[in-house]
Chimera marker file (.cmm) of the C-alpha trace (Angstrom):
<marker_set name="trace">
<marker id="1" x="0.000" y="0.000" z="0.000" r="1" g="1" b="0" radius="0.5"/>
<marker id="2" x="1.270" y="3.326" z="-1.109" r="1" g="1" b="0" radius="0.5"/>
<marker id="3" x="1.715" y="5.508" z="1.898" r="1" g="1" b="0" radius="0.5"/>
<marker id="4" x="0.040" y="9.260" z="1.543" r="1" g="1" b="0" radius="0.5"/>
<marker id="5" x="2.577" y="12.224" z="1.453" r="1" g="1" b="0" radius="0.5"/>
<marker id="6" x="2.469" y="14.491" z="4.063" r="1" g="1" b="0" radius="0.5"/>
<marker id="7" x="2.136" y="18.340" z="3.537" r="1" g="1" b="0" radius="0.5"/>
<marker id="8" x="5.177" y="20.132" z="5.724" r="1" g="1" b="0" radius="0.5"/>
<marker id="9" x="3.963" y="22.233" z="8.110" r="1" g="1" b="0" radius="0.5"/>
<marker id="10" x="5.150" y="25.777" z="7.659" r="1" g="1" b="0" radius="0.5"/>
<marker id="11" x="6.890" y="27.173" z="11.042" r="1" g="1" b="0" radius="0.5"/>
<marker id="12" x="5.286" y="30.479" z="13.150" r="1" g="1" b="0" radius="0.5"/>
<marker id="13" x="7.059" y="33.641" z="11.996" r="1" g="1" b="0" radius="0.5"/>
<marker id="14" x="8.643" y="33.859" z="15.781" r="1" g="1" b="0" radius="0.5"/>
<marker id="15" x="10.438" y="30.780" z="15.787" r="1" g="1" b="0" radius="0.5"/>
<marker id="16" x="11.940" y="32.515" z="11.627" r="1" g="1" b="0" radius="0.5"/>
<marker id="17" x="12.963" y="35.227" z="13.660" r="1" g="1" b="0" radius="0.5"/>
<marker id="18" x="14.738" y="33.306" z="16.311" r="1" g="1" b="0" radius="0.5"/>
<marker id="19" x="16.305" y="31.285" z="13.626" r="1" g="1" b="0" radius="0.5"/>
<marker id="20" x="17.365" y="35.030" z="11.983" r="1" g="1" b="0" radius="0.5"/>
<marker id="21" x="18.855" y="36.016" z="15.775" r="1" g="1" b="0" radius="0.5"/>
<marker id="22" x="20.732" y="32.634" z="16.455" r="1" g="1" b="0" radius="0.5"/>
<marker id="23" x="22.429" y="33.254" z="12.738" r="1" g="1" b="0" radius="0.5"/>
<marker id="24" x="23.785" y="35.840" z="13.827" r="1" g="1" b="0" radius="0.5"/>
<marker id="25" x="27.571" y="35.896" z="13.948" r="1" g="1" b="0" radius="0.5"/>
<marker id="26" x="28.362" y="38.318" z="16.960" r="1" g="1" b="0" radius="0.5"/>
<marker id="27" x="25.472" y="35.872" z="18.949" r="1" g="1" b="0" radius="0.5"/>
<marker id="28" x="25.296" y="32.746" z="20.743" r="1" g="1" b="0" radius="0.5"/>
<marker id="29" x="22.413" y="30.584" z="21.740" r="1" g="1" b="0" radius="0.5"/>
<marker id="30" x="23.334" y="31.206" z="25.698" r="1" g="1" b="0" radius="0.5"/>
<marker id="31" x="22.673" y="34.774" z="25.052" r="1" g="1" b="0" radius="0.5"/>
<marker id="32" x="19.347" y="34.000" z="23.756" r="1" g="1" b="0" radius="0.5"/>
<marker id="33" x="18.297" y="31.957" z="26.151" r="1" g="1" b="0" radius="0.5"/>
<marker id="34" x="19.219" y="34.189" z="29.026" r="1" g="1" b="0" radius="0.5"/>
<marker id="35" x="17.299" y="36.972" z="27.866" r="1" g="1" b="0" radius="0.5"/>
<marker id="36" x="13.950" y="34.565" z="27.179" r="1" g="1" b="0" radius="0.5"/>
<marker id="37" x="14.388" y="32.363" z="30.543" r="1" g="1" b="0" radius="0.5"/>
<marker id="38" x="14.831" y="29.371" z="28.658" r="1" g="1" b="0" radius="0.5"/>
<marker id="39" x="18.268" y="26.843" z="28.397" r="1" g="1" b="0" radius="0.5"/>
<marker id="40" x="20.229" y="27.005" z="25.264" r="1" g="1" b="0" radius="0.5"/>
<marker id="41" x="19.733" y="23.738" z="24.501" r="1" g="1" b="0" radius="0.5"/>
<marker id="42" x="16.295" y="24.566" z="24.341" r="1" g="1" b="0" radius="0.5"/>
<marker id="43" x="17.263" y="27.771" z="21.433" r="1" g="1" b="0" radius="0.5"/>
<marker id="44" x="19.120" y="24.989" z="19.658" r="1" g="1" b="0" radius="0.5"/>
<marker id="45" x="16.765" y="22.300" z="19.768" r="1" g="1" b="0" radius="0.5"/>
<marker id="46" x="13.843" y="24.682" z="18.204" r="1" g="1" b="0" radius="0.5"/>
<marker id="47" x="16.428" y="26.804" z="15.819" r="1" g="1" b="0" radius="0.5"/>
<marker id="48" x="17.297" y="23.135" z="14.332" r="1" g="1" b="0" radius="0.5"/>
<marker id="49" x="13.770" y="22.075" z="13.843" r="1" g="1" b="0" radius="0.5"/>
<marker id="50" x="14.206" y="18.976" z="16.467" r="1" g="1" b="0" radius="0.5"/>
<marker id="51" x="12.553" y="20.507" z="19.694" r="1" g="1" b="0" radius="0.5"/>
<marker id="52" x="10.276" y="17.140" z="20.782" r="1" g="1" b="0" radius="0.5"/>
<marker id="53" x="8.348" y="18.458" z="23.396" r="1" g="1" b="0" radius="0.5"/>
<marker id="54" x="4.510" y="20.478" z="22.431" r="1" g="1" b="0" radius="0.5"/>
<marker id="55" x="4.948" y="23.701" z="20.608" r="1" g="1" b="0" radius="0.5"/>
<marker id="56" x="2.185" y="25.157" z="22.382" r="1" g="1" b="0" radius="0.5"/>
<marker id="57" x="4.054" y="25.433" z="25.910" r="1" g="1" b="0" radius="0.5"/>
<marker id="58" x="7.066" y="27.011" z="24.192" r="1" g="1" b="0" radius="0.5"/>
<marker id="59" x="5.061" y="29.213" z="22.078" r="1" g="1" b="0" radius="0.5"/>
<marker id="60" x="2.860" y="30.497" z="25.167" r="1" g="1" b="0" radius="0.5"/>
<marker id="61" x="6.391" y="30.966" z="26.754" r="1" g="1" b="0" radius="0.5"/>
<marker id="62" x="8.662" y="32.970" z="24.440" r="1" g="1" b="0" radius="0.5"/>
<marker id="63" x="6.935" y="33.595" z="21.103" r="1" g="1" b="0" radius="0.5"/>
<marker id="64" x="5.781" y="37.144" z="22.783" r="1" g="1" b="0" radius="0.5"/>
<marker id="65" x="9.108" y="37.738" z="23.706" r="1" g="1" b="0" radius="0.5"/>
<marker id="66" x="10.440" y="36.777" z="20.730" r="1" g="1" b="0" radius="0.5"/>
<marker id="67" x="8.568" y="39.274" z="18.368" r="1" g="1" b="0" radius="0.5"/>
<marker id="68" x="9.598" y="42.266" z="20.840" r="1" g="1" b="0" radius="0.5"/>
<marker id="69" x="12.951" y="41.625" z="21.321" r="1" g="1" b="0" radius="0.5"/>
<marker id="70" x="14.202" y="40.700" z="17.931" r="1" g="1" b="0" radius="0.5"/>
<marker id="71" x="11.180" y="41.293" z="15.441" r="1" g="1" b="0" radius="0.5"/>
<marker id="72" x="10.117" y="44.870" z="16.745" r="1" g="1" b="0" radius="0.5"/>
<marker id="73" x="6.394" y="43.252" z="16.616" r="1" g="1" b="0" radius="0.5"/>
<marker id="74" x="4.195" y="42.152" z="19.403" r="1" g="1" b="0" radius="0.5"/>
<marker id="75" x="2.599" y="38.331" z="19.215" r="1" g="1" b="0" radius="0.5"/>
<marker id="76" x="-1.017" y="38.169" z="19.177" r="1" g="1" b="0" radius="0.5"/>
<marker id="77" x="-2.223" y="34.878" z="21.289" r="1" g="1" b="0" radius="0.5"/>
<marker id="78" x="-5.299" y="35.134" z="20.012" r="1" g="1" b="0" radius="0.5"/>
<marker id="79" x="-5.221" y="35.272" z="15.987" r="1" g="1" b="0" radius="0.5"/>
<marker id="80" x="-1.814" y="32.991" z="16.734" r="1" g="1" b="0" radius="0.5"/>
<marker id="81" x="0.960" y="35.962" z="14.777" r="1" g="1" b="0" radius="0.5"/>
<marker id="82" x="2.824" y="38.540" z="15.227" r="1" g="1" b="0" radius="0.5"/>
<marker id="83" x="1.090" y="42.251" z="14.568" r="1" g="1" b="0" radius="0.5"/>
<marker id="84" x="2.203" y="45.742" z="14.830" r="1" g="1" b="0" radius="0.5"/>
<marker id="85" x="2.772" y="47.637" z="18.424" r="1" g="1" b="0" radius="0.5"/>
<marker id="86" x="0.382" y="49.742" z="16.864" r="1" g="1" b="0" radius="0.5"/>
<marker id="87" x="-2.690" y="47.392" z="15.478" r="1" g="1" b="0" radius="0.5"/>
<marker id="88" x="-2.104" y="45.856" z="19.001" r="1" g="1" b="0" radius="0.5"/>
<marker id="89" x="-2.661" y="48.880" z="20.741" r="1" g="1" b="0" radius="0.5"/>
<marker id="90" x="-5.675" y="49.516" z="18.355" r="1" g="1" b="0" radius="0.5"/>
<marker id="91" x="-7.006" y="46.150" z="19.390" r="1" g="1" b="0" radius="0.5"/>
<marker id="92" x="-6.606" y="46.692" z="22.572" r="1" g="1" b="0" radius="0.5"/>
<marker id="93" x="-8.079" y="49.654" z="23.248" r="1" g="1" b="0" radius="0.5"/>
<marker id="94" x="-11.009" y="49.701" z="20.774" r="1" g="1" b="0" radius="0.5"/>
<marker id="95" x="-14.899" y="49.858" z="22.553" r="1" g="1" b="0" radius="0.5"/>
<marker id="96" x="-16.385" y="46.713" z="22.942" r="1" g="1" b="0" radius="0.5"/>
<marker id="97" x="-18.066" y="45.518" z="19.680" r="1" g="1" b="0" radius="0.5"/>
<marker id="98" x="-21.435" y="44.876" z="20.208" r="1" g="1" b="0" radius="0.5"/>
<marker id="99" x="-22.188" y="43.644" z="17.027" r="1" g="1" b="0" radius="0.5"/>
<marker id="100" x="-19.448" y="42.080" z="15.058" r="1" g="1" b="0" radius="0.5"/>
<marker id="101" x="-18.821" y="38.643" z="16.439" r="1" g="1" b="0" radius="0.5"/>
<marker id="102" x="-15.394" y="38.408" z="14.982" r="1" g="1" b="0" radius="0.5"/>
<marker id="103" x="-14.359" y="41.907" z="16.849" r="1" g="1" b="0" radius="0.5"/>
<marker id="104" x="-16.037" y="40.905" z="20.004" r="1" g="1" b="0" radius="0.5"/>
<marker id="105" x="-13.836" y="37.470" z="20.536" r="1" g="1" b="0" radius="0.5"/>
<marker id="106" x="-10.683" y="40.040" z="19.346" r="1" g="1" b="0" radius="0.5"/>
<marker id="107" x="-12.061" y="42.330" z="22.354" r="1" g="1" b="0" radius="0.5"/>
<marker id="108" x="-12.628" y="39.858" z="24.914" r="1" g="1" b="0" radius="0.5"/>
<marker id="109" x="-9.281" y="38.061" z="24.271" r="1" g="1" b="0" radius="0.5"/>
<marker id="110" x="-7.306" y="41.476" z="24.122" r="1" g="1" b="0" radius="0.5"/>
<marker id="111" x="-8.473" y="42.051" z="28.026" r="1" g="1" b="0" radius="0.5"/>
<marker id="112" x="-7.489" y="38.725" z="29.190" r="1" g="1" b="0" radius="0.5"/>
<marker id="113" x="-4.615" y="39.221" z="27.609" r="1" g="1" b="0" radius="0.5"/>
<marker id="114" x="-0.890" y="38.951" z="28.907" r="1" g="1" b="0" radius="0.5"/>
<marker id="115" x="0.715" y="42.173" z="26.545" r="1" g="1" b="0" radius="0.5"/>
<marker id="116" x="-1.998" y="44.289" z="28.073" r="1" g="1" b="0" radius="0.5"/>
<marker id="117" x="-0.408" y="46.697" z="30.049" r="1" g="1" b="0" radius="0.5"/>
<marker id="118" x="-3.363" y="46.455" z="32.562" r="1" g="1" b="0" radius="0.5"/>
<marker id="119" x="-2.844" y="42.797" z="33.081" r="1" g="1" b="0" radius="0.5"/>
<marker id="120" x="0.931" y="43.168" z="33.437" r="1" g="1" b="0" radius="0.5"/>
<marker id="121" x="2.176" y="42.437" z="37.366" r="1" g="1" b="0" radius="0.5"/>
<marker id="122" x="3.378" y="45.221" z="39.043" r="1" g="1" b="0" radius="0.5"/>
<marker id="123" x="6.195" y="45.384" z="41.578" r="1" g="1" b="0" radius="0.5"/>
<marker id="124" x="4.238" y="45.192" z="44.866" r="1" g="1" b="0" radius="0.5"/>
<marker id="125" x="5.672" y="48.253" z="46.702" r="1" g="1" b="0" radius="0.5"/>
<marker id="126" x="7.986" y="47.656" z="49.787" r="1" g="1" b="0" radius="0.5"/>
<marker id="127" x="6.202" y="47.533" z="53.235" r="1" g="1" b="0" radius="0.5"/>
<marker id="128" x="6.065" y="51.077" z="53.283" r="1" g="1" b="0" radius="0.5"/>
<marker id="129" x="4.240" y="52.772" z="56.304" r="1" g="1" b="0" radius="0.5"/>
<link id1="1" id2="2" r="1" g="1" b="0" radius="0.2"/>
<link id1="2" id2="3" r="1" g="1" b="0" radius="0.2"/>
<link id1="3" id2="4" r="1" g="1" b="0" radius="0.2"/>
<link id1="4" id2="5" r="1" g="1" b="0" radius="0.2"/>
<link id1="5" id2="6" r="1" g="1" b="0" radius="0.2"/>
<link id1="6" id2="7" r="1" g="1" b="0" radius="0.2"/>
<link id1="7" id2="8" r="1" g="1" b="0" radius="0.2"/>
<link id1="8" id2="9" r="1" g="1" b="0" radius="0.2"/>
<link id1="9" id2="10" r="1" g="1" b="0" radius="0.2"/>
<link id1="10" id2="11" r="1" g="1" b="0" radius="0.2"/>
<link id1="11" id2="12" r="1" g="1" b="0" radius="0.2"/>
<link id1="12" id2="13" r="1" g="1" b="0" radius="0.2"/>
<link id1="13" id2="14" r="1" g="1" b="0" radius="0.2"/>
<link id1="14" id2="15" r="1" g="1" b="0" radius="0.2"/>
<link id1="15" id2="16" r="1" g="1" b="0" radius="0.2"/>
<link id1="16" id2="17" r="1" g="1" b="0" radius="0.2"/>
<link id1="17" id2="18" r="1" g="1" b="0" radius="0.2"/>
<link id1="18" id2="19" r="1" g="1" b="0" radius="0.2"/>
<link id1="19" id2="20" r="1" g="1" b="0" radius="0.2"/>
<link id1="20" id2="21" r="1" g="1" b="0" radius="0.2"/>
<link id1="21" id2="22" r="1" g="1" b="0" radius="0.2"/>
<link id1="22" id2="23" r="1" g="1" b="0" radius="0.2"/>
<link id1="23" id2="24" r="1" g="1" b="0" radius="0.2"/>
<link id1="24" id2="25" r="1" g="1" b="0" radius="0.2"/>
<link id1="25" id2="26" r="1" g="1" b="0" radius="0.2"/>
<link id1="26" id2="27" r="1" g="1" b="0" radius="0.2"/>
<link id1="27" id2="28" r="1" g="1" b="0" radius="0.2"/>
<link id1="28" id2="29" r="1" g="1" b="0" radius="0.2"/>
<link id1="29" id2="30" r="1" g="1" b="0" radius="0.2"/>
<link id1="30" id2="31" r="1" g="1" b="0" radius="0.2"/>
<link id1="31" id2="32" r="1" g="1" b="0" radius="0.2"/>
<link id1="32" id2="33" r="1" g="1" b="0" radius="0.2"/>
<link id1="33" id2="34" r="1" g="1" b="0" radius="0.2"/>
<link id1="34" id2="35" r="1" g="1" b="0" radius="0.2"/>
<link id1="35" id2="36" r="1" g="1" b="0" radius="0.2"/>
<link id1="36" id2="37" r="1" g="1" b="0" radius="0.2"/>
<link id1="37" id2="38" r="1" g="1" b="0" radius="0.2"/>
<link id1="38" id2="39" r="1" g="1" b="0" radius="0.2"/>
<link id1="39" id2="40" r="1" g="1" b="0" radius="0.2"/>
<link id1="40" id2="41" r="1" g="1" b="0" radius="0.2"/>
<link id1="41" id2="42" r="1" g="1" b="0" radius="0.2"/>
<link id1="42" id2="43" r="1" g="1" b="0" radius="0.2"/>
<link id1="43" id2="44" r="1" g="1" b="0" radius="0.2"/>
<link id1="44" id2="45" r="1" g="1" b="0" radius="0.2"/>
<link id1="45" id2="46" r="1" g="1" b="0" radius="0.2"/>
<link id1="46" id2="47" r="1" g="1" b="0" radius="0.2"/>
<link id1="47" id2="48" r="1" g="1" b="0" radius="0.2"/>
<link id1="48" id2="49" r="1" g="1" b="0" radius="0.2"/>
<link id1="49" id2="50" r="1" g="1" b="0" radius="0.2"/>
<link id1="50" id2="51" r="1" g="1" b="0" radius="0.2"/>
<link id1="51" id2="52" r="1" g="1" b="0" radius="0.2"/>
<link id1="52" id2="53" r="1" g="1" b="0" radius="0.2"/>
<link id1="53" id2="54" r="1" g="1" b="0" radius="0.2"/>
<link id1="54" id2="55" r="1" g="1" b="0" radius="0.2"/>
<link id1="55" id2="56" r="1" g="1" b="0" radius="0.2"/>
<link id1="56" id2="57" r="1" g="1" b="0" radius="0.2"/>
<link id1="57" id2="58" r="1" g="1" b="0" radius="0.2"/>
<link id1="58" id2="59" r="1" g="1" b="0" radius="0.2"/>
<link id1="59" id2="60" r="1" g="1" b="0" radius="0.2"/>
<link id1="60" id2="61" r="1" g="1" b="0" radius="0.2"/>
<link id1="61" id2="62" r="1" g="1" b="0" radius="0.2"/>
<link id1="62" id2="63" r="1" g="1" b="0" radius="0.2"/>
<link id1="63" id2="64" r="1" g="1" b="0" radius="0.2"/>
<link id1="64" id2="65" r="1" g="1" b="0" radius="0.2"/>
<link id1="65" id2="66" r="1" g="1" b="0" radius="0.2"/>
<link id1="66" id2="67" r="1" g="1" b="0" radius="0.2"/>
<link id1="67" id2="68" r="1" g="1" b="0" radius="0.2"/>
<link id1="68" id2="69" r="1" g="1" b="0" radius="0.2"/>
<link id1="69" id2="70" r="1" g="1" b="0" radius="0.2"/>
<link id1="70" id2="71" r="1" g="1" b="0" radius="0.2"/>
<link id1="71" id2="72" r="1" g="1" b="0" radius="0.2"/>
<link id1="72" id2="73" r="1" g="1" b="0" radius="0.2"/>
<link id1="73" id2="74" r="1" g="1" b="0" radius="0.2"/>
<link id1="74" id2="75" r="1" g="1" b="0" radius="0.2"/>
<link id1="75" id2="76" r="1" g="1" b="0" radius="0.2"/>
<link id1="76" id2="77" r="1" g="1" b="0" radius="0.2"/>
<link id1="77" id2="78" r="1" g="1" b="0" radius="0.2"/>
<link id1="78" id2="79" r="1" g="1" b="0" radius="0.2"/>
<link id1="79" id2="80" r="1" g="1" b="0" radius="0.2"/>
<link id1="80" id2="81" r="1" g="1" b="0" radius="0.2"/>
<link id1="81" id2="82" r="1" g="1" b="0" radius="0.2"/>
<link id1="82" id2="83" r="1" g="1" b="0" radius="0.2"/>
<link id1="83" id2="84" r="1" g="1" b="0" radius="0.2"/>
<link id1="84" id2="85" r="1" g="1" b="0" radius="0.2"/>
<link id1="85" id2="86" r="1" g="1" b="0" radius="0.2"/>
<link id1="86" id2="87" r="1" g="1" b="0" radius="0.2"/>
<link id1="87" id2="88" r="1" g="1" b="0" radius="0.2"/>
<link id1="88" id2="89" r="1" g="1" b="0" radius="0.2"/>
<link id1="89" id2="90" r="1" g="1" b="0" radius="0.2"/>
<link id1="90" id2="91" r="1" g="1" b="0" radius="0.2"/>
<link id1="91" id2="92" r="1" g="1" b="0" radius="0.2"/>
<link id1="92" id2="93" r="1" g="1" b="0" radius="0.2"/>
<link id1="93" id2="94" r="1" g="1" b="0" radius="0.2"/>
<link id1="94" id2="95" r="1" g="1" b="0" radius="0.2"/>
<link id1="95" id2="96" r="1" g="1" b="0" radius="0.2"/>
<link id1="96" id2="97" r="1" g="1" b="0" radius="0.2"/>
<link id1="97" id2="98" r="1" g="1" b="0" radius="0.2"/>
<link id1="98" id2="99" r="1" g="1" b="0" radius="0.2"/>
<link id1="99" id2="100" r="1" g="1" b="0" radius="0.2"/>
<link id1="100" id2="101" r="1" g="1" b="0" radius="0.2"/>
<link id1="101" id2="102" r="1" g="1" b="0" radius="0.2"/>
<link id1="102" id2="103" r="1" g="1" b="0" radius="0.2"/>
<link id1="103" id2="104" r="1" g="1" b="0" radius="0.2"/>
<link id1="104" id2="105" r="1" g="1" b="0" radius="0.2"/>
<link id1="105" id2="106" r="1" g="1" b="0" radius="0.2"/>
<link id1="106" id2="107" r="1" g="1" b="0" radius="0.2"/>
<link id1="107" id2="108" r="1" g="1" b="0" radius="0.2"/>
<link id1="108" id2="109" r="1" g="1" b="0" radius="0.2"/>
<link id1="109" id2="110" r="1" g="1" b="0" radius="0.2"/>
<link id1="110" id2="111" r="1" g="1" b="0" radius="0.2"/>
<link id1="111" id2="112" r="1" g="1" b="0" radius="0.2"/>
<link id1="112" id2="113" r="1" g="1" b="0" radius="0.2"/>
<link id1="113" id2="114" r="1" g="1" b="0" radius="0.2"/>
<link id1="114" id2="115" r="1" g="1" b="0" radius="0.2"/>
<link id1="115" id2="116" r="1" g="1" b="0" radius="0.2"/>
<link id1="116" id2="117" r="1" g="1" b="0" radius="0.2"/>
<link id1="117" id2="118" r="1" g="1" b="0" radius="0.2"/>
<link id1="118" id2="119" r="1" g="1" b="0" radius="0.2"/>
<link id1="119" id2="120" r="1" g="1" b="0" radius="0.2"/>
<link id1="120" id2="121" r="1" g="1" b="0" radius="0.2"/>
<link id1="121" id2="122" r="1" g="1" b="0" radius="0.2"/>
<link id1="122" id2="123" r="1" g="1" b="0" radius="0.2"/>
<link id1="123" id2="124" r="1" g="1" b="0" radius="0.2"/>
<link id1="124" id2="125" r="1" g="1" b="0" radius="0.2"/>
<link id1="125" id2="126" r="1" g="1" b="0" radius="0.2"/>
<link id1="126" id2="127" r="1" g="1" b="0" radius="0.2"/>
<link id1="127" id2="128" r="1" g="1" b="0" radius="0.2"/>
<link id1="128" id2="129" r="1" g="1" b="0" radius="0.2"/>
</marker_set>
């Protein structure tokens, strides 16, 4: 029996712009990984295309700080890519739609979001009196 081809799946632009970051000559996969929190075997397993564990843990962890760092964009978890600081922003702080259902699941995800400044954690102040 003739076994079906597969189609390739095509990679998330973050992980083509951590590829484009690792290439570079003047940087090392240790650096990256310091400045996401993750080890560098972890930049080399996913810059090489091997990394075995789920994508979506990874991509929950650093794609966001992928895009800021290195691709001057901001990763969007909801449509799942990396958009402008500025369409973010636009997203963000848009009034509720009350009538598009399409704007209203952009809405609702964009104030649950993590990249909303509102939802970001703030240093609790010292035990000040």
């Amino acid at each position: 029996m003739r076994q079906a081809s597969l189609m390739p799946l095509v990679d998330p632009a973050w992980l083509d712009v951590l590829r484009a970051e690792a290439a570079k000559p003047d940087r090392t996969k240790k650096q990256i990984g310091d400045e996401l929190g993750v080890s560098r075997t972890a930049i080399s397993l996913l810059c090489s295309g091997t990394y075995s564990a789920g994508m979506n843990k990874v991509q929950a962890k650093i794609a966001h700080k992928v895009m800021a760092l290195y691709g001057q964009q901001v990763w969007c978890p909801h449509v799942r890519d990396a958009i402008a600081p500025g369409t973010c922003e636009s997203h963000r702080t848009a009034p509720m739609a009350k009538s598009d259902p399409v704007k209203l699941k952009q809405w609702l995800a964009c104030q649950s979001c993590p990249q909303n400044p509102r939802n970001q954690k703030k240093p609790e102040a010292a035990n000040a009196v």
